[in-house]
C-alpha positions as CSV (number, residue, x, y, z in Angstrom):
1,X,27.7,-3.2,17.6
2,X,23.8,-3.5,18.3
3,X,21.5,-3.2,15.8
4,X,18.8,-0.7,15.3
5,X,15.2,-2.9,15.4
6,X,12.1,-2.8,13.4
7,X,9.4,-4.5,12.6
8,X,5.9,-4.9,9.9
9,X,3.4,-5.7,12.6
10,X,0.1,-6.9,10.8
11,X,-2.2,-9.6,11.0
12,X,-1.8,-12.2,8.9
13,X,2.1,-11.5,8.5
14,X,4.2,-14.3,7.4
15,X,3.7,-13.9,3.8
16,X,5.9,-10.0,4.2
17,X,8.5,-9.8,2.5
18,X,9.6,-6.3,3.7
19,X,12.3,-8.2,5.7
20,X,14.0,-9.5,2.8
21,X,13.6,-5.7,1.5
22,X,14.6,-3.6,4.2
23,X,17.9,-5.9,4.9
24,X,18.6,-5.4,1.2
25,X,18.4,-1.7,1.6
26,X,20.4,-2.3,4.7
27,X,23.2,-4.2,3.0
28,X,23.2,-1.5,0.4
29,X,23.8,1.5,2.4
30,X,26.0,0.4,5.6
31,X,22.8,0.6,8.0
32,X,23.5,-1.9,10.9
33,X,19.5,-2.6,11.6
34,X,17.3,-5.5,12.0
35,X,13.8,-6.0,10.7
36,X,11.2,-8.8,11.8
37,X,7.8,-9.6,11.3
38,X,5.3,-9.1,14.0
39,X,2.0,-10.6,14.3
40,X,-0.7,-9.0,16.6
41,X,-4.2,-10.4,17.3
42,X,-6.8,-8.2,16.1
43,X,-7.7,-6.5,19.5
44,X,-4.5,-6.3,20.5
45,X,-2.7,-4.0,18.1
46,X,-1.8,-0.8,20.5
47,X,0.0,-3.7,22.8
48,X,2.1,-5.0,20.4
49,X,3.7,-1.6,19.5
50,X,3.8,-0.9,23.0
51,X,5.7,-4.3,24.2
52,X,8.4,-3.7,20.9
53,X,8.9,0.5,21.8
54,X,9.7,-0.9,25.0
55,X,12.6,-3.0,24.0
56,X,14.4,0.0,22.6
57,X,12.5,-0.1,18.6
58,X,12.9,2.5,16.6
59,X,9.9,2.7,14.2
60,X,7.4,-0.4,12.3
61,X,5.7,-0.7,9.2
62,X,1.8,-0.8,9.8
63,X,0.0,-3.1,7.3
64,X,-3.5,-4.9,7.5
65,X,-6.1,-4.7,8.9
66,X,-4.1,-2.0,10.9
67,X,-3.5,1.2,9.4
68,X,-6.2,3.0,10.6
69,X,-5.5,2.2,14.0
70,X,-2.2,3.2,13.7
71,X,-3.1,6.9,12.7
72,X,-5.0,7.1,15.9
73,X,-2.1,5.7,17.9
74,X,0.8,8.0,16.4
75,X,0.7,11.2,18.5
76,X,1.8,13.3,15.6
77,X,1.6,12.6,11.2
78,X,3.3,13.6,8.7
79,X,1.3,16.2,5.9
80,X,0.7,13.2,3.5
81,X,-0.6,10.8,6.5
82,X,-2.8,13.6,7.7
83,X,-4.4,14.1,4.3
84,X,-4.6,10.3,4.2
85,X,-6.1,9.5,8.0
86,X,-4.1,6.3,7.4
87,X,-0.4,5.8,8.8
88,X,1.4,2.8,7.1
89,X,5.1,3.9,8.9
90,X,5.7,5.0,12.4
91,X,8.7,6.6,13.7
92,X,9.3,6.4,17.4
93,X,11.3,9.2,19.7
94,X,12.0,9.7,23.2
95,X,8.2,10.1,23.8
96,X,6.4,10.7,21.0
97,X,5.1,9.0,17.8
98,X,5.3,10.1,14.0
99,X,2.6,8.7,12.1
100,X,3.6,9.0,8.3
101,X,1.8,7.3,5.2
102,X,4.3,5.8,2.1
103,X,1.7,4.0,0.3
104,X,0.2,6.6,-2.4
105,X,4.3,7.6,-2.9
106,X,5.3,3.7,-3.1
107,X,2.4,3.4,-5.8
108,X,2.7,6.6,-7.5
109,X,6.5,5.2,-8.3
110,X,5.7,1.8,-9.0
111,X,3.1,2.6,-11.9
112,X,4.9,5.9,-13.3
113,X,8.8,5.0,-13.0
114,X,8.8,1.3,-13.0
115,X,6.1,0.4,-15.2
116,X,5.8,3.5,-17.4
117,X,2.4,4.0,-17.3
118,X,1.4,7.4,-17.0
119,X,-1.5,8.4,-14.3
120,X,-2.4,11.8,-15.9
121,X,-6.0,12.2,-17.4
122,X,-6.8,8.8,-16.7
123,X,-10.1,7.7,-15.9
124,X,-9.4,5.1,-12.8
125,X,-11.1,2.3,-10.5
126,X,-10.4,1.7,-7.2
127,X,-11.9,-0.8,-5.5
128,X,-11.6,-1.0,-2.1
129,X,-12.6,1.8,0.4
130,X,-10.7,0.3,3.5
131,X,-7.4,1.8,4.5
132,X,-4.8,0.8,1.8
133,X,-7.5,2.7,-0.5
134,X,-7.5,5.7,2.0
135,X,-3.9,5.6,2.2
136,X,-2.9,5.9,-2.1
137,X,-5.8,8.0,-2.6
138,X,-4.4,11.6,-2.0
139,X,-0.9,10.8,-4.5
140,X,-3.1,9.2,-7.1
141,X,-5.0,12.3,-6.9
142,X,-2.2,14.6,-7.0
143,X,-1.0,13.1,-10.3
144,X,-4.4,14.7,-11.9
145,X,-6.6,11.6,-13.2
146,X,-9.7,12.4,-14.9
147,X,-11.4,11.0,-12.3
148,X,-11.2,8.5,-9.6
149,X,-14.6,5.7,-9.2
150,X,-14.3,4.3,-6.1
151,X,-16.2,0.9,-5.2
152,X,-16.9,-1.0,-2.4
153,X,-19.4,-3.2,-1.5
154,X,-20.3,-0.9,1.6
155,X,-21.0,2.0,-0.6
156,X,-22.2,4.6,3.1
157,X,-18.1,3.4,3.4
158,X,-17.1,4.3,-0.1
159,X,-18.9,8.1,0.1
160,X,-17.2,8.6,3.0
161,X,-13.8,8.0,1.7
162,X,-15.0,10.1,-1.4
163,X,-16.7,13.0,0.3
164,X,-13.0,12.9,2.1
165,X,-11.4,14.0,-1.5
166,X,-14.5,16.0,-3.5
167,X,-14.3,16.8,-7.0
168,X,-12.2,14.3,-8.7
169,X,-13.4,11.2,-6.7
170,X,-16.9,9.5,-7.1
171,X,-18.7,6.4,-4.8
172,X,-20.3,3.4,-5.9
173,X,-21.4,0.3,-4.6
174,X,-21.3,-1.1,-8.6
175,X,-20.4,-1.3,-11.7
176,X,-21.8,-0.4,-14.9
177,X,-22.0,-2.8,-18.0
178,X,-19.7,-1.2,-20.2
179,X,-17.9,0.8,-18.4
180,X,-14.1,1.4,-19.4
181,X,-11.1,2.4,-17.1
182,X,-7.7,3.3,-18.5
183,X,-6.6,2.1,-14.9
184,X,-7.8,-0.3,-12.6
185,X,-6.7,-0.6,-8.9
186,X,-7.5,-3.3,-6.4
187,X,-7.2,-2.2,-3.2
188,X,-9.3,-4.5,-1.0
189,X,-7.5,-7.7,0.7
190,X,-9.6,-10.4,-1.3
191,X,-6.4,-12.0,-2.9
192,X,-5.5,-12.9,0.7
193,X,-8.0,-15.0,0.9
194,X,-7.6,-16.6,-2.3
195,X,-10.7,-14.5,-4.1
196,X,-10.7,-11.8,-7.0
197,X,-13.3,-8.6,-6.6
198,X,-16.9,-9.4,-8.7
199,X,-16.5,-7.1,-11.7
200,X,-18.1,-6.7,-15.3
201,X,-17.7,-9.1,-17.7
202,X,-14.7,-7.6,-20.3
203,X,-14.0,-4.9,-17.9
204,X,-10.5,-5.9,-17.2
205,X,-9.9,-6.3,-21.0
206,X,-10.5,-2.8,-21.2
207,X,-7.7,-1.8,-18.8
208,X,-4.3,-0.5,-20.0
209,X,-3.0,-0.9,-16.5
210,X,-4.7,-3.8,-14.1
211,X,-2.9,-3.6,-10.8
212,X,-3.8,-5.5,-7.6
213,X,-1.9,-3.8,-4.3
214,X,-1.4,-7.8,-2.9
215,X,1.1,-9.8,-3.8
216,X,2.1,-13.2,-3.7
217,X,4.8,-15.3,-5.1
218,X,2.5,-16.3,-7.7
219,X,-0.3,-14.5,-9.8
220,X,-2.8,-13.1,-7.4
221,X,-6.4,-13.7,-8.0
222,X,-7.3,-10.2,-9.2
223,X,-4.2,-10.6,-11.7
224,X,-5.0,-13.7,-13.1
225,X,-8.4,-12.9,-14.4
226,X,-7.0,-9.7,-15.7
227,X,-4.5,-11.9,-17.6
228,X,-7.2,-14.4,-18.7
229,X,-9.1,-11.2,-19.9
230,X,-6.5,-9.7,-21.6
231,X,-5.7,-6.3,-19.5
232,X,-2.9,-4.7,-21.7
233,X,-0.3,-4.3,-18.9
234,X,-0.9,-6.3,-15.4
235,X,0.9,-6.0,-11.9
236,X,0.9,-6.6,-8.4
237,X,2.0,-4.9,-5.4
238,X,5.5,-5.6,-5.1
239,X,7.0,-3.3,-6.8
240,X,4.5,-0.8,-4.8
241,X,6.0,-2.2,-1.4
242,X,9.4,-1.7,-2.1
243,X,9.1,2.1,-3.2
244,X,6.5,2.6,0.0
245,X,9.7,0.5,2.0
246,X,12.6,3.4,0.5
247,X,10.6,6.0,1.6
248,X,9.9,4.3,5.0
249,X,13.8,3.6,5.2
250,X,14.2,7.5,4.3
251,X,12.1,8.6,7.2
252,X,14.0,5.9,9.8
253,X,17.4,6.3,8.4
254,X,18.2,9.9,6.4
255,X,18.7,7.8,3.4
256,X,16.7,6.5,0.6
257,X,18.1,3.6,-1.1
258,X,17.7,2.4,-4.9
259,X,15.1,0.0,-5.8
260,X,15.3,-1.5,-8.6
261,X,18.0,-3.9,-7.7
262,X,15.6,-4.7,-4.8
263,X,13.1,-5.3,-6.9
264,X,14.6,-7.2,-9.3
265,X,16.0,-9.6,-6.2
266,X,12.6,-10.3,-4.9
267,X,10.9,-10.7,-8.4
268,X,13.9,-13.4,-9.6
269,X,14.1,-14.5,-6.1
């Protein structure tokens, strides 16, 4: 029997593990389906989902520098990827496109179920103001923080993510000496490159929760120096990528599957 395909298309994209995930989830449930990684150069996204539709895929993962390109390429979104403007899943039919966003509900589960840290009345960073910030923005709101700093060092790019959610969500381009944050979320791609967000002194010290949406086989930047500084509870995005990956697998398949076996695979893996 021939397997369903899909794909993560990003770029860089050999350091995904959502393979190893998504045939985990496949194993798990009796779906016969086959998930690769796809690299596209930068000006070429719309092409490469084009050129895998056409060999009979069924949907992709979106992840960067792509996810805003990908909610202008689906022809339709889901209500959470609409609220977003980011699309991190996409579904394809006979002729048409779903554009759905998993991130904020693949966060939301990681921080609340799997490390047990309550979002409620928090007072939260987030740095970042790029896509995967877009894209977690909306849950995180809809579990009723305090309020929400965003920071980025484009700060005309931070209000405009902020004027995007009013009320609970505030722009910077800075920090404040002194500032505290019950939560603090990195949400900009410097661990790819090996680098860790300028912050504070003692700021991540502060923290109860320090969590850095890369992840890596080993400490990311961001999680190191909140693990130098002493952050009360530290994490990166893995556990966020396999919740975001159950939902996606929900959308493609009918079905979600458990994670925490998952997880516990890729962390002792």
């Amino acid at each position: 029997m021939q397997s369903d395909r899909y794909a993560v298309v990003g770029n860089p994209i050999k350091h995904s593990r959502s393979p190893e995930i998504h045939s985990a989830f496949a194993a798990a449930t009796g779906q016969a389906l086959t998930y690769e990684r796809l690299l596209a150069p930068l000006e070429r996204f719309v092409e490469t989902i084009e050129e895998f539709r056409r060999v009979g895929a069924l949907g992709c993962n979106v992840t960067l520098p792509f996810k805003e390109q990908a909610y202008r390429y689906a022809g339709e979104h889901t209500p959470r990827a609409a609220r977003a403007g980011s699309v991190n899943t996409l579904k394809f039919g006979a002729g048409d496109v779903l554009g759905d966003n998993t991130d904020g509900a693949g966060l939301v589960a990681d921080i609340e179920n799997n490390l047990r840290a309550s979002i409620a009345g928090t007072r939260m960073l987030l740095l970042g103001a790029g896509g995967a910030a877009r894209g977690v923005l909306p849950a995180l709101l809809d579990r009723r923080p305090a309020q929400i700093v965003i920071v980025n060092r484009t700060a005309e790019r931070a209000r405009a993510l902020a004027e995007d959610f009013p009320g609970v969500a505030e722009a910077r381009d800075s920090l404040r000496a002194g500032e505290t944050f019950d939560i603090v979320i990195n949400a900009t791609s410097a661990g790819l490159a090996g680098e860790t967000p300028t912050l504070p002194d003692g700021l991540l010290a502060r923290a109860r929760l320090a969590y850095d949406m890369v992840y890596g086989r080993d400490d990311t930047p961001f999680a190191r120096a909140a693990r130098q500084q002493g952050a009360a509870l530290v994490a990166d995005g893995l556990g966020m990528l396999v919740e975001q990956a159950a939902e996606s697998f929900l959308l493609w398949r009918g079905i979600r599957p458990l994670t925490p076996p998952v997880l516990a695979l890729l962390r002792n893996g």
